[in-house]
C-alpha positions as CSV (number, residue, x, y, z in Angstrom):
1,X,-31.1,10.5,34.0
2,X,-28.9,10.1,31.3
3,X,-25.3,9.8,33.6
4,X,-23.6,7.3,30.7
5,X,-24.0,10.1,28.2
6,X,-20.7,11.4,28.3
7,X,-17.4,11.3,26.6
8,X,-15.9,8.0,26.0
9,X,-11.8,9.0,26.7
10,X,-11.6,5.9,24.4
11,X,-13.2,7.5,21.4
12,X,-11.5,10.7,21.8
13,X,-8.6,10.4,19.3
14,X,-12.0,10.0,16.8
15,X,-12.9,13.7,17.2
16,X,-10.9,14.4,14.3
17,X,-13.6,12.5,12.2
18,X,-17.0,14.7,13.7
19,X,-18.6,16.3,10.8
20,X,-19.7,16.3,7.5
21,X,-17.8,15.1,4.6
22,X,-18.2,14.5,0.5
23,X,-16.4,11.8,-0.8
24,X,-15.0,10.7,-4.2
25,X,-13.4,7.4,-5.1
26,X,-13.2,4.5,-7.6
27,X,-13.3,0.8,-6.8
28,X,-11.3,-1.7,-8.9
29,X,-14.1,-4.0,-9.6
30,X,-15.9,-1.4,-11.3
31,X,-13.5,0.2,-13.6
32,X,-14.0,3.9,-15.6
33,X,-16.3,5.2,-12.7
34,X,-15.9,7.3,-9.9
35,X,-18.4,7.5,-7.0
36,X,-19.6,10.4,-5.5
37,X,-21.4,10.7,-2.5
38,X,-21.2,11.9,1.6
39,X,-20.3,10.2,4.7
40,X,-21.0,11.9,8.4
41,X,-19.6,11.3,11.6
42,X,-21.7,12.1,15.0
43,X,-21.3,11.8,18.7
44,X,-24.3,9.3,20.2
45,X,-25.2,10.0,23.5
46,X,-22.7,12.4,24.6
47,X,-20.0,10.8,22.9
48,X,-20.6,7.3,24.6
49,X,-20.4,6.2,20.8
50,X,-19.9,7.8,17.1
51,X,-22.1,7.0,14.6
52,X,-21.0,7.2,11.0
53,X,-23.8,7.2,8.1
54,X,-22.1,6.3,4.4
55,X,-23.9,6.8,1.2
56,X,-22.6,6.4,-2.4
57,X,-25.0,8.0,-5.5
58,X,-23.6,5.8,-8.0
59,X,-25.4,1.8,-7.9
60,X,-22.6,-0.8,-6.7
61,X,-21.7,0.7,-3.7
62,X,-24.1,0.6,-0.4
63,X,-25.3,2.7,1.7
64,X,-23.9,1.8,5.5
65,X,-24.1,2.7,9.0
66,X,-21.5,2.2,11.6
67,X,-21.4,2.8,15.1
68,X,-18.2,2.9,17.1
69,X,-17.2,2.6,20.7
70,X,-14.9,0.1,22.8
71,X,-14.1,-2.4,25.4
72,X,-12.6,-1.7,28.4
73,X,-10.8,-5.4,28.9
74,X,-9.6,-4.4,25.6
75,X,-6.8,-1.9,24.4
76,X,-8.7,-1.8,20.6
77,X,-12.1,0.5,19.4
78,X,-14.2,-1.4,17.5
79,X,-17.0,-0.7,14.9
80,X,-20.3,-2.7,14.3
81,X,-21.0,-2.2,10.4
82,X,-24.2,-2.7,8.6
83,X,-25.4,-1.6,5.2
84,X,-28.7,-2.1,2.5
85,X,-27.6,-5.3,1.7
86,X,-27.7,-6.5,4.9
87,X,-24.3,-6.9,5.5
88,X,-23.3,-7.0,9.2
89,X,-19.7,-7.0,10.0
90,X,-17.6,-6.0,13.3
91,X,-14.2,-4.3,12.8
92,X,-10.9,-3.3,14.5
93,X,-10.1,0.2,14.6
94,X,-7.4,3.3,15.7
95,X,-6.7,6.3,15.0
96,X,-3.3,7.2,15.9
97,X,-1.4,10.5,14.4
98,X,-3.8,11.0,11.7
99,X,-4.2,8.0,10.5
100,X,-7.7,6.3,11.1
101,X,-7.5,2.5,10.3
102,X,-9.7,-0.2,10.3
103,X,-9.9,-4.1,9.7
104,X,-10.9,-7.7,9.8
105,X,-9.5,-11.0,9.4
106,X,-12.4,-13.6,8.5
107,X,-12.1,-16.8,6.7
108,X,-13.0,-15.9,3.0
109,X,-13.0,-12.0,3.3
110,X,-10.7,-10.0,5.3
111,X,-10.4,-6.3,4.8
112,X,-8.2,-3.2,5.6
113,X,-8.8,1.0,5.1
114,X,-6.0,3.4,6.1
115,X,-7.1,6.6,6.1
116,X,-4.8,9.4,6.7
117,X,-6.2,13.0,7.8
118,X,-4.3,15.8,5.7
119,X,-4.4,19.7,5.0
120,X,-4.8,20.1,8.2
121,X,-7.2,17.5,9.1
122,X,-9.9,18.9,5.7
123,X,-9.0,15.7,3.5
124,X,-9.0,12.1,4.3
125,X,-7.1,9.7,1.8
126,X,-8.5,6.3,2.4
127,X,-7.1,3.1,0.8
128,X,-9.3,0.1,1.3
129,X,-8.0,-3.6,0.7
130,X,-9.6,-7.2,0.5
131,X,-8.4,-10.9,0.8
132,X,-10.1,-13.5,0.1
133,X,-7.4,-16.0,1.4
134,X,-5.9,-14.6,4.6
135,X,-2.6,-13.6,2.7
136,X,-2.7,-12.2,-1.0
137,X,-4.1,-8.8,-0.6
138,X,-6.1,-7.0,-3.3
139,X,-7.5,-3.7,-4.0
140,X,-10.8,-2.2,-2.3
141,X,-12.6,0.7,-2.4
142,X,-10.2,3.9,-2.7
143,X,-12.4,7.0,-1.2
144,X,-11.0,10.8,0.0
145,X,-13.0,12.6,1.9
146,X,-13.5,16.1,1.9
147,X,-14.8,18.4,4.8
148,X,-18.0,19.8,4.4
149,X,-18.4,20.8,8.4
């Protein structure tokens, strides 16, 4: 009795994403380090969502959860974010011709990733960017993801 368990055609340009992946970055507000850690990207029920679980080993980054899906009065994805801190956050998000992006504009703190899917869809190169005033945009957290599975 599960008939809603099935491929959302909305998600389906988020395939590319499904697996296993380490990642490797550096963040700007903590300079001379570079994280290491995994991220993973799953079908829920069928493919009615993805979930995506984020971990960093080094302290300063969190660990995060994400799940994905859409609106169907809406031509946009969207992706409900929460992490260890307790963070909660709801984001914009394509994925059009290899590029995966993903954003919000909130008083105080907007961000933006671009991630664009390369040697033949193995590597991720994902620029993140913050702004704390709606218009002077800053540096985030810089990650590239490499496929495990």
């Amino acid at each position: 009795m599960r008939e809603a368990s099935i491929l959302n055609p909305k998600l389906q340009p988020m395939s590319a994403l499904i697996g296993e992946w380490t990642t490797v970055g550096t963040h700007p507000y903590v300079p001379n380090t570079t994280f290491h850690g995994r991220t993973s990207f799953e079908w829920l029920e069928g493919g009615a969502f993805l979930l995506m679980h984020s971990e960093i080993d080094e302290p300063g980054i969190p660990t995060g959860i994400a799940v994905f899906g859409s609106d169907d009065s809406e031509e946009e994805l969207f992706m409900l974010y929460f992490d260890e801190r307790g963070v909660s956050r709801k984001y914009s998000v394509s994925m059009r011709d290899n590029v995966w992006r993903w954003w919000r504009d909130s008083p105080g703190f907007s961000q933006r990733f671009t991630g664009t899917l390369v040697n033949d869809g193995r590597t991720i190169i994902g620029k993140g960017e913050l702004s704390k005033d709606g218009q002077t945009w800053e540096r985030d957290l810089e990650l590239t993801y490499t496929r495990m599975k």
